[in-house]
N, CA, C and O atoms as a GROMACS GRO file, in nm:
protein
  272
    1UNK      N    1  -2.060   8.541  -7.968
    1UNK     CA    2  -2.013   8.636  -8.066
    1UNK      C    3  -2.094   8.766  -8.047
    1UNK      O    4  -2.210   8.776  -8.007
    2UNK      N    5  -2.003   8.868  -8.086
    2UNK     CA    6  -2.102   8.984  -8.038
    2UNK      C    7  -2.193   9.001  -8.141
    2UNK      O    8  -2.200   8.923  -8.236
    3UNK      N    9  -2.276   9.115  -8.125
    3UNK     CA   10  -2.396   9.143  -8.223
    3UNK      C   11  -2.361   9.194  -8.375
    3UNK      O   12  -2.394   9.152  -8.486
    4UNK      N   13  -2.278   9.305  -8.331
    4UNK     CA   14  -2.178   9.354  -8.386
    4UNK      C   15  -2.096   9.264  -8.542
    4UNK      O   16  -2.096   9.277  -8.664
    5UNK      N   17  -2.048   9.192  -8.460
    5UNK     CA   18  -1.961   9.019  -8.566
    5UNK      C   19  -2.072   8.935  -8.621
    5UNK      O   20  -2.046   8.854  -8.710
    6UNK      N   21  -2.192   8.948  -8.574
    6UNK     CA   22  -2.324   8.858  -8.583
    6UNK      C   23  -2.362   8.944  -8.727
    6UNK      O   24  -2.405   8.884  -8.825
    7UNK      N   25  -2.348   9.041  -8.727
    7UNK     CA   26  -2.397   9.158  -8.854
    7UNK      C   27  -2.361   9.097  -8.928
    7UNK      O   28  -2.423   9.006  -8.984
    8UNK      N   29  -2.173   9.156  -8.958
    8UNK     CA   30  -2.075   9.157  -9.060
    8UNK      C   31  -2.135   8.976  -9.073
    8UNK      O   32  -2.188   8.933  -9.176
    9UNK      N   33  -2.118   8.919  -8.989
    9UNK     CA   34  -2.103   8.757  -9.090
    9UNK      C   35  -2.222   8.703  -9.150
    9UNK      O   36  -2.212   8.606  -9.226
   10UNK      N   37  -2.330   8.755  -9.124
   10UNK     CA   38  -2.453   8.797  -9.181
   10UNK      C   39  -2.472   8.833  -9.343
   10UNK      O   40  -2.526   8.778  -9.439
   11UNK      N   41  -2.396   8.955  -9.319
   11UNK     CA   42  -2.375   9.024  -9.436
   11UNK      C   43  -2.300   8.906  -9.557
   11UNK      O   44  -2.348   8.846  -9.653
   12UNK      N   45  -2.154   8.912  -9.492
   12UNK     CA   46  -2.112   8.809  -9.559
   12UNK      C   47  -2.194   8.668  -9.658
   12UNK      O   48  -2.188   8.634  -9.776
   13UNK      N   49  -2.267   8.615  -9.533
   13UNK     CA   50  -2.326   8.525  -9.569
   13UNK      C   51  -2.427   8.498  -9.669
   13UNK      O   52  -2.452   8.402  -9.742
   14UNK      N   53  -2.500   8.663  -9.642
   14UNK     CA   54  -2.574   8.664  -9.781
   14UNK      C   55  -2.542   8.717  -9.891
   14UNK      O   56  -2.623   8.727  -9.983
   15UNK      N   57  -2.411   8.761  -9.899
   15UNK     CA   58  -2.339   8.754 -10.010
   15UNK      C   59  -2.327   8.622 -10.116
   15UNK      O   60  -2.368   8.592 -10.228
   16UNK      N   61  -2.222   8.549  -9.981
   16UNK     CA   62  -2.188   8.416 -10.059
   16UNK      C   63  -2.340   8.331 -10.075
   16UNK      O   64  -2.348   8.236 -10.153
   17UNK      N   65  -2.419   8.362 -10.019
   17UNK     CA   66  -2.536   8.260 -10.091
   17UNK      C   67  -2.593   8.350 -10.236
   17UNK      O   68  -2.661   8.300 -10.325
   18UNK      N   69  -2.569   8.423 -10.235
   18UNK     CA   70  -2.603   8.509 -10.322
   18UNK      C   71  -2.547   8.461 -10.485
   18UNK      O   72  -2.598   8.444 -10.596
   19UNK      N   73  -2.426   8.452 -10.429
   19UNK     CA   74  -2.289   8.404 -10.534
   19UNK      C   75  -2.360   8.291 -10.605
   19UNK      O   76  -2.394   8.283 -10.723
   20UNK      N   77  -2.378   8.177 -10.472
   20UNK     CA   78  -2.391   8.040 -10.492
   20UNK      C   79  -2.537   8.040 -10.578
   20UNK      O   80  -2.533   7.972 -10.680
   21UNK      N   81  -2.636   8.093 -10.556
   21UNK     CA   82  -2.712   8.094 -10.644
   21UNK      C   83  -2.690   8.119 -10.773
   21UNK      O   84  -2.748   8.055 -10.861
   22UNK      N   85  -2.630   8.186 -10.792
   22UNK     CA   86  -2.573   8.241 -10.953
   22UNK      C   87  -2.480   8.109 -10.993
   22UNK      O   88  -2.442   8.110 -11.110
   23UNK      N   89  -2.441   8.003 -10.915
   23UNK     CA   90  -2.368   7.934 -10.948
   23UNK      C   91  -2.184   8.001 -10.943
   23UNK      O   92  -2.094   7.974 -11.023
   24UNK      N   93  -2.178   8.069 -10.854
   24UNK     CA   94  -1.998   8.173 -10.897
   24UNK      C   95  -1.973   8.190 -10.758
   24UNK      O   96  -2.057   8.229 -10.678
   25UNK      N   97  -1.842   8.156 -10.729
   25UNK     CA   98  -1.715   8.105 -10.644
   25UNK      C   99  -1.659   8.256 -10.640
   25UNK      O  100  -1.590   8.311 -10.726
   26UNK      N  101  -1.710   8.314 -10.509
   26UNK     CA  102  -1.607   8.426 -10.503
   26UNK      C  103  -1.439   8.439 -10.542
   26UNK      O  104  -1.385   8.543 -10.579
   27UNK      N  105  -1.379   8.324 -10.528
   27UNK     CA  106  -1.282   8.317 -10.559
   27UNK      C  107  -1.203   8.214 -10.717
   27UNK      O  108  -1.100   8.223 -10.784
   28UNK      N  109  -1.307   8.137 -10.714
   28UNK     CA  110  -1.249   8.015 -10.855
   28UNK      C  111  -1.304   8.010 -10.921
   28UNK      O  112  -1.309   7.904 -10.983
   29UNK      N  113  -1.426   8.169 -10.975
   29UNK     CA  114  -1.518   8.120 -11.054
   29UNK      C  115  -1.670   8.051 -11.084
   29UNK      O  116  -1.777   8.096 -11.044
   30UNK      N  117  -1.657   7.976 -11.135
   30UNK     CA  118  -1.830   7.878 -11.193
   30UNK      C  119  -1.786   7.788 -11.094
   30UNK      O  120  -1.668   7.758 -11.076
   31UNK      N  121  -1.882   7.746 -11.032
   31UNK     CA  122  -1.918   7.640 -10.965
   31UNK      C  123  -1.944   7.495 -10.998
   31UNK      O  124  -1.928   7.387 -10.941
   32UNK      N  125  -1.995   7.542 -11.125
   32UNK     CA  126  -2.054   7.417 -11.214
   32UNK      C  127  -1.945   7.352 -11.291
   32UNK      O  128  -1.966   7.254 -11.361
   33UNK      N  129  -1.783   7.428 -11.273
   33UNK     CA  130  -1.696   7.333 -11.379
   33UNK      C  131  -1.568   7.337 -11.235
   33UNK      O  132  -1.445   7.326 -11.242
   34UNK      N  133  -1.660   7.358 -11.110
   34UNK     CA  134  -1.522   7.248 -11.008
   34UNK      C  135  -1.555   7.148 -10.945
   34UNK      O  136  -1.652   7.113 -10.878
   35UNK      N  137  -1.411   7.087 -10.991
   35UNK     CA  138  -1.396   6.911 -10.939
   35UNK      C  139  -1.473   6.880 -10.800
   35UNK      O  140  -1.554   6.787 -10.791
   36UNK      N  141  -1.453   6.934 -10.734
   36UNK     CA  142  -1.489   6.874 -10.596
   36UNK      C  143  -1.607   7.037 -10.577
   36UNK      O  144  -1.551   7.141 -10.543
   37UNK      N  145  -1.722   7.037 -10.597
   37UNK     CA  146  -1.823   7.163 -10.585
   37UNK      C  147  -1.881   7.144 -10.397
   37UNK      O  148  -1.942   7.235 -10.340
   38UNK      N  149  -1.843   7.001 -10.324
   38UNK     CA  150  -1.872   7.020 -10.237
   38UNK      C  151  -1.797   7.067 -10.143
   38UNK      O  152  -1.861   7.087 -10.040
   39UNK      N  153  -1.662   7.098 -10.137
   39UNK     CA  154  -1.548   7.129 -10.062
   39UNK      C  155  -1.535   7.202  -9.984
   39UNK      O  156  -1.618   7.291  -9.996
   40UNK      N  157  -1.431   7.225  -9.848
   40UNK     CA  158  -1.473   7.341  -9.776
   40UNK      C  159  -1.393   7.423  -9.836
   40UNK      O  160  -1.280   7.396  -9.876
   41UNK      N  161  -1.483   7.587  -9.850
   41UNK     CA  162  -1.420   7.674  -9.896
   41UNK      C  163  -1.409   7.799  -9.787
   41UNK      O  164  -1.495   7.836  -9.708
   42UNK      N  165  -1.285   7.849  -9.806
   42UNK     CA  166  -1.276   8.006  -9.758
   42UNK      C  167  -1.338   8.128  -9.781
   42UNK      O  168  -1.390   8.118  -9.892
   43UNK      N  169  -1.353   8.200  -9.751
   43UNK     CA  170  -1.354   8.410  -9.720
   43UNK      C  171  -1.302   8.461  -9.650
   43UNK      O  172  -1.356   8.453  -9.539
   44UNK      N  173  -1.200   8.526  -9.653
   44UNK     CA  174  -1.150   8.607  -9.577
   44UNK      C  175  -1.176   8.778  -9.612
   44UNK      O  176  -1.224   8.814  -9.720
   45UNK      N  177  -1.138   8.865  -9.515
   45UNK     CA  178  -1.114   9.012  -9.541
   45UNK      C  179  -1.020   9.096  -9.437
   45UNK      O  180  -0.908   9.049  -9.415
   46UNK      N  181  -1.052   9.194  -9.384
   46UNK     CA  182  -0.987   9.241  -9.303
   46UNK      C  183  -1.028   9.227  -9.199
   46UNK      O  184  -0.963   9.246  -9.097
   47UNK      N  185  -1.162   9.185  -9.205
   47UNK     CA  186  -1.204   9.183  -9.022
   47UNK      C  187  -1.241   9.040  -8.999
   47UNK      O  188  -1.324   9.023  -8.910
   48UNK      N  189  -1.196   8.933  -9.061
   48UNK     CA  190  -1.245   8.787  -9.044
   48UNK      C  191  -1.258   8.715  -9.165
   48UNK      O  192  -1.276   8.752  -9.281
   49UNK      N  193  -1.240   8.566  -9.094
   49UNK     CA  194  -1.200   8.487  -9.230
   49UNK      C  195  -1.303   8.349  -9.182
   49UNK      O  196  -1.302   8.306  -9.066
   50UNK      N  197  -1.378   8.298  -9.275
   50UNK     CA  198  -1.467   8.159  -9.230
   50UNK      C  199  -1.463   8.070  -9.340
   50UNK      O  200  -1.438   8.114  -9.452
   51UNK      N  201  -1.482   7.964  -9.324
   51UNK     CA  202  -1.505   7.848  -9.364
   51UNK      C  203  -1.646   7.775  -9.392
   51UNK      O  204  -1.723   7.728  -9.308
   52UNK      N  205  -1.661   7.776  -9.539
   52UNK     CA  206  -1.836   7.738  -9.570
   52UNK      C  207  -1.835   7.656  -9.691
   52UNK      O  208  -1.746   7.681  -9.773
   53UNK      N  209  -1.913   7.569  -9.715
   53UNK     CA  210  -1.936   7.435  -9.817
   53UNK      C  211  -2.062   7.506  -9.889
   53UNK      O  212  -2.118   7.590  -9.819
   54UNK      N  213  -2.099   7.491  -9.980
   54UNK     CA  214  -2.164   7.522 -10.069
   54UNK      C  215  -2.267   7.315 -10.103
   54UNK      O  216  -2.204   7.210 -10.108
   55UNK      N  217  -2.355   7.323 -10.111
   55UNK     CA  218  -2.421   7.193 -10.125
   55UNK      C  219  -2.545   7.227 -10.242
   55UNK      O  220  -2.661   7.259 -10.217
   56UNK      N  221  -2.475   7.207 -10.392
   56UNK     CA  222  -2.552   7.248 -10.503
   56UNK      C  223  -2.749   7.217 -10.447
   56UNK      O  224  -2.852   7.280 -10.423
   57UNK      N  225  -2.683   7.049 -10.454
   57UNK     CA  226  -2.810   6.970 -10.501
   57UNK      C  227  -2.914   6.982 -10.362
   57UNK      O  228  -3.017   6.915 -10.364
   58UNK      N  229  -2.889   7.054 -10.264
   58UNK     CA  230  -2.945   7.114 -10.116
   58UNK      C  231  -2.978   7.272 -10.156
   58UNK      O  232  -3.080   7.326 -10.116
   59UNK      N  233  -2.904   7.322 -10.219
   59UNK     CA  234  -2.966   7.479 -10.247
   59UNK      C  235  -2.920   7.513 -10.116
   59UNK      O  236  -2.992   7.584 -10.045
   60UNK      N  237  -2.786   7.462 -10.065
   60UNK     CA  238  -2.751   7.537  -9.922
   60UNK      C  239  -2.628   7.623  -9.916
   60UNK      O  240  -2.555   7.603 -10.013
   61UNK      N  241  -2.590   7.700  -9.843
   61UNK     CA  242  -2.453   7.726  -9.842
   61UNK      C  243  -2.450   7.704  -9.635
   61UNK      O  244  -2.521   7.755  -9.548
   62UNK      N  245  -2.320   7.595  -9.631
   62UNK     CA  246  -2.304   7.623  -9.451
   62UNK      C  247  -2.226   7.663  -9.427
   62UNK      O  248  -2.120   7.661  -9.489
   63UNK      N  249  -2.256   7.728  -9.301
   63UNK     CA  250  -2.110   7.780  -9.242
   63UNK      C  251  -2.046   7.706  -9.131
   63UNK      O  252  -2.095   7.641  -9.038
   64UNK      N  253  -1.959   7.724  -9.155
   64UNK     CA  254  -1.862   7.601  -9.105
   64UNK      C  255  -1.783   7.646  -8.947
   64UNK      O  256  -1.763   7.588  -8.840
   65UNK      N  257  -1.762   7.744  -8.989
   65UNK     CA  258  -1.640   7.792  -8.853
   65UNK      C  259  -1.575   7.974  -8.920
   65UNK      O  260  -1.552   8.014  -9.034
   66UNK      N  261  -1.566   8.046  -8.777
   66UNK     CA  262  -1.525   8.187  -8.847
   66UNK      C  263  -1.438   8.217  -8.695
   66UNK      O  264  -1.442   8.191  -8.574
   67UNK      N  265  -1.358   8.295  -8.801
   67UNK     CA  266  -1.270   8.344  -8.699
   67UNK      C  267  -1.232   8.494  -8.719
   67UNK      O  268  -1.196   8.532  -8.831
   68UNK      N  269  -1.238   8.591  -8.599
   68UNK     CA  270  -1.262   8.721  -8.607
   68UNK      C  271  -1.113   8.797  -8.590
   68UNK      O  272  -1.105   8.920  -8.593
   0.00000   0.00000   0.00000
Protein backbone atom coordinates (compact mmCIF):
# COMPACT_ATOMS: atom_id res chain seq x y z
CA UNK A 1 0.00 0.00 0.00
CA UNK A 2 1.35 3.25 -0.73
CA UNK A 3 2.47 5.74 1.96
CA UNK A 4 0.11 7.98 0.84
CA UNK A 5 -3.18 5.20 1.65
CA UNK A 6 -0.92 4.21 4.76
CA UNK A 7 -1.77 8.03 6.04
CA UNK A 8 -5.49 8.31 5.20
CA UNK A 9 -6.09 4.73 6.91
CA UNK A 10 -4.11 5.85 9.75
CA UNK A 11 -6.05 8.73 10.14
CA UNK A 12 -9.11 6.82 9.87
CA UNK A 13 -8.06 4.48 12.32
CA UNK A 14 -7.50 6.80 14.94
CA UNK A 15 -10.60 8.13 14.54
CA UNK A 16 -12.54 4.96 14.95
CA UNK A 17 -10.47 4.06 18.04
CA UNK A 18 -11.18 7.24 19.18
CA UNK A 19 -15.03 6.60 18.78
CA UNK A 20 -14.56 3.19 20.40
CA UNK A 21 -13.19 4.61 23.40
CA UNK A 22 -16.06 6.86 23.99
CA UNK A 23 -17.97 3.72 23.58
CA UNK A 24 -19.93 5.32 19.93
CA UNK A 25 -20.37 3.47 16.58
CA UNK A 26 -19.71 5.84 13.86
CA UNK A 27 -22.60 4.61 12.38
CA UNK A 28 -25.29 2.76 15.08
CA UNK A 29 -24.54 4.76 17.87
CA UNK A 30 -23.59 3.37 21.70
CA UNK A 31 -21.77 0.48 21.60
CA UNK A 32 -22.81 -0.57 24.89
CA UNK A 33 -26.63 -1.24 23.80
CA UNK A 34 -25.51 -3.52 20.48
CA UNK A 35 -26.46 -7.05 20.29
CA UNK A 36 -23.53 -8.45 18.80
CA UNK A 37 -20.60 -5.38 20.04
CA UNK A 38 -18.12 -7.83 18.58
CA UNK A 39 -19.11 -7.82 14.86
CA UNK A 40 -17.40 -6.91 11.79
CA UNK A 41 -18.09 -3.47 11.11
CA UNK A 42 -17.71 -1.02 8.13
CA UNK A 43 -16.27 2.71 7.07
CA UNK A 44 -16.49 3.80 4.10
CA UNK A 45 -15.88 7.40 2.28
CA UNK A 46 -14.85 8.56 -0.90
CA UNK A 47 -11.48 7.34 -1.06
CA UNK A 48 -11.93 3.77 0.67
CA UNK A 49 -13.96 1.56 2.57
CA UNK A 50 -12.52 -1.16 5.47
CA UNK A 51 -13.62 -3.55 7.63
CA UNK A 52 -12.79 -3.46 11.60
CA UNK A 53 -14.19 -5.31 14.89
CA UNK A 54 -14.12 -3.36 17.80
CA UNK A 55 -13.14 -5.92 21.01
CA UNK A 56 -14.66 -3.96 24.19
CA UNK A 57 -13.20 -6.22 26.85
CA UNK A 58 -9.42 -6.03 24.78
CA UNK A 59 -9.59 -2.16 24.57
CA UNK A 60 -8.87 -2.99 20.79
CA UNK A 61 -10.19 -1.88 17.61
CA UNK A 62 -8.79 -4.35 14.38
CA UNK A 63 -8.53 -3.85 11.18
CA UNK A 64 -9.67 -6.29 9.19
CA UNK A 65 -9.28 -5.65 5.40
CA UNK A 66 -9.48 -2.14 3.28
CA UNK A 67 -10.08 -1.50 0.05
CA UNK A 68 -8.95 1.69 -1.86
Amino acid sequence: MAAEHQRTVGAVMDGLVDLASMGIDPKDGSLYEDPSPMRLRTYEDEHLMLWYQTIPHRSRVYLKRVNL
